[in-house]
N, C-alpha and C positions, 0 to 999 in steps of 0.2 A: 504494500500500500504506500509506504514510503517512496519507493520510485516513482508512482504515479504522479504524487504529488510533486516532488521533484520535476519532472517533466513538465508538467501542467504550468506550473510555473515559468521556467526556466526557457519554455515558449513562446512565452507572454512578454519579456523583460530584453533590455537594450544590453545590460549588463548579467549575463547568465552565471556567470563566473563569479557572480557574488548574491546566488540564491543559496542559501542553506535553511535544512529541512533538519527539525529535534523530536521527537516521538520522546512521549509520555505516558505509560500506562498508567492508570488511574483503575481500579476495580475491572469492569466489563468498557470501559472510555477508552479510546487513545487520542491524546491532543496532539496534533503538529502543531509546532512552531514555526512559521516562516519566514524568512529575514531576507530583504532584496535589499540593494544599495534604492536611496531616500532619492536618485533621480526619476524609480521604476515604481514607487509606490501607488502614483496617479496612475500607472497602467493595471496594474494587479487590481488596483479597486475600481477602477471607472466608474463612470457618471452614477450617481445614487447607488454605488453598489454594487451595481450589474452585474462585473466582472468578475467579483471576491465571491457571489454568490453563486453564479453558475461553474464556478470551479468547487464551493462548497457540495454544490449539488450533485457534479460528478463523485468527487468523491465519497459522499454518502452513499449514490447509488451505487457504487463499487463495493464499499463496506457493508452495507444493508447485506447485498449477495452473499458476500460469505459471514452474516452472522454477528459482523461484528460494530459497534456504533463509533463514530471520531470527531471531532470538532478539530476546525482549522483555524486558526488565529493567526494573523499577518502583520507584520512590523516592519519597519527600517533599521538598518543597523544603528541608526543613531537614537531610536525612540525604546523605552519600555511595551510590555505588554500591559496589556488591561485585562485581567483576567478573564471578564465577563462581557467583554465587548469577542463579536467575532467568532461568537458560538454556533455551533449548526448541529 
């Protein structure tokens, strides 16, 4: 699942060489962490969302498949996470 997201990403971004992908397992959860340089952040998110969400969506519907539930959460290298922002 990790690759995916990777991918997903790193398709999306001007600078690929600086998306990094952190898996968290949390009980039956796994959070990615995704971290692009702070030029790619407007592409990863686009207009209202868009963009952050339909890569949420894939990846859920990949996890759903086999079973298993994930939230993605996107960041800049220079910003923190918000725990609770970015959940799917």
């Amino acid at each position: 699942m990790q690759e995916l997201v990777e991918f997903l990403f790193r398709s999306l971004v001007t600078h690929p060489e600086d998306v990094h992908v952190e898996a968290h397992q949390e009980g039956d959860v796994t959070t990615y962490r995704v971290t692009v340089h702070p030029d790619d952040m407007g592409r990863v998110i686009g207009r209202q969302g868009r963009i952050a969400h339909a890569v949420r969506s894939v990846v859920g519907a990949a996890a759903h498949r086999q079973g298993r539930r994930v939230h993605v959460l996107i960041g800049s290298q220079e910003s923190s996470f918000n725990e609770d922002a970015g959940r799917s």
